[in-house]
C-alpha positions in Angstrom: 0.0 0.0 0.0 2.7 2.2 0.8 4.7 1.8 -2.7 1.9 2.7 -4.4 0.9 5.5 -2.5 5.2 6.5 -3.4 4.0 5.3 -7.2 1.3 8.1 -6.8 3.3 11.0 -5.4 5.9 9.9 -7.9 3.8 10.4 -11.0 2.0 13.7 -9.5 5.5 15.2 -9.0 6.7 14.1 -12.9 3.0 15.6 -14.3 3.7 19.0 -12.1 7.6 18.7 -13.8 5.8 17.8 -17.2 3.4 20.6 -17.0 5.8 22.9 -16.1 8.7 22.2 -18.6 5.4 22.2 -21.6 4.8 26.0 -19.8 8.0 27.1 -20.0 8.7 25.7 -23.4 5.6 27.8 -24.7 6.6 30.8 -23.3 10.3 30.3 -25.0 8.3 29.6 -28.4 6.2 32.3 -27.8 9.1 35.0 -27.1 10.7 33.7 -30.4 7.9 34.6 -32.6 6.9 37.3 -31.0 10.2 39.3 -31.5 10.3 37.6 -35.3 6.9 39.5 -35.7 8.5 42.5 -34.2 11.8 42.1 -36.5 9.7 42.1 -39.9 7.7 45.0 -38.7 11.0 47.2 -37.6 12.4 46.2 -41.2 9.5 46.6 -43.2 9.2 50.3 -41.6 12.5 51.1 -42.3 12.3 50.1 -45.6 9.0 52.1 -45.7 10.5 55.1 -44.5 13.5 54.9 -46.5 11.5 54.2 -50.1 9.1 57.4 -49.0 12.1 59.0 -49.2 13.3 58.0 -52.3 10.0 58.6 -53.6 10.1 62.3 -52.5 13.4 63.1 -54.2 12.4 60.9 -57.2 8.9 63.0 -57.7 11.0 66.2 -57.4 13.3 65.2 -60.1 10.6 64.3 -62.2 8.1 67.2 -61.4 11.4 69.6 -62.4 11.7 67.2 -66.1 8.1 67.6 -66.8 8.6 70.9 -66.0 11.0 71.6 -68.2 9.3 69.4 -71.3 6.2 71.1 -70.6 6.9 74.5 -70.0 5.0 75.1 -66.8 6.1 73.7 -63.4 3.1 73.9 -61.7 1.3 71.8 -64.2 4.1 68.9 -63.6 3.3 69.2 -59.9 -0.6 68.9 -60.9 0.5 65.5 -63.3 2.4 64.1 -60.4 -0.3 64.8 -57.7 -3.0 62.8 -59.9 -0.7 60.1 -60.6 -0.2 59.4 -56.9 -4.0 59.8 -56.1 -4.2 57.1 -58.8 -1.4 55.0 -57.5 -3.5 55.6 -54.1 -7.4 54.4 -55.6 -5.3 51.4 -57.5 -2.9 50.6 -54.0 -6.6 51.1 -51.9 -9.0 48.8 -54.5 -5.8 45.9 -54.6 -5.4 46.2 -50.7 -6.6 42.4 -49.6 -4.5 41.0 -52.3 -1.4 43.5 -52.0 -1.0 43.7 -48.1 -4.1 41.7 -46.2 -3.2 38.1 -47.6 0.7 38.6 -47.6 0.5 39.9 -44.4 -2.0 36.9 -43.1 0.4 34.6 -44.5 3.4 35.6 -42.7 1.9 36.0 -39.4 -0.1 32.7 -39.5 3.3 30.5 -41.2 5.1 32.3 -38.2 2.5 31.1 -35.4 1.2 28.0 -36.6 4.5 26.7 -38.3 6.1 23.3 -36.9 9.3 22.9 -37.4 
């Protein structure tokens, strides 16, 4: 009666050691993806920031050669400011397939991947 009363205690103190090692494995698995999520987001804003900029100088340049080819500046300015509003409509009517499902993609390989 004794042994198995040991057998008992034994196999509640292994479960509480189980349960405890599967806790702290998901917290380890949950840090990692978490600060993967958090590395793709820092990137992808940097990279955001730094093409904005590229676009600003870029649209300058272009605004001063269609400018220049059409003889007014302002009206360059105007061609430019419609071609981003379409660039906007197109970027806005596109946005499930262009950022929603890549997006959902990445985060759900990231969380529900098992490797």
């Amino acid at each position: 009666m004794a042994e198995s009363q040991n057998q008992y205690i034994r196999l509640w103190e292994e479960l509480k050691r189980y349960f405890r090692l599967q806790i702290d494995y998901t917290r380890l698995t949950a840090v990692e993806k978490v600060s993967l999520l958090l590395a793709a987001i820092s990137v992808s804003l940097v990279m955001g920031l730094l093409c904005v900029c590229a676009l600003f100088y870029l649209s300058f340049a272009l605004a001063e050669v269609i400018g220049q080819w059409i003889g007014e500046e302002w009206v360059a300015y105007l061609i430019l400011g419609g071609l981003f509003a379409v660039l906007m409509l197109i970027v806005y009517a596109f946005r499930k397939q262009l950022i929603i499902n890549p997006v959902t993609r990445f985060v759900t390989r990231l969380f529900l991947d098992k490797k």
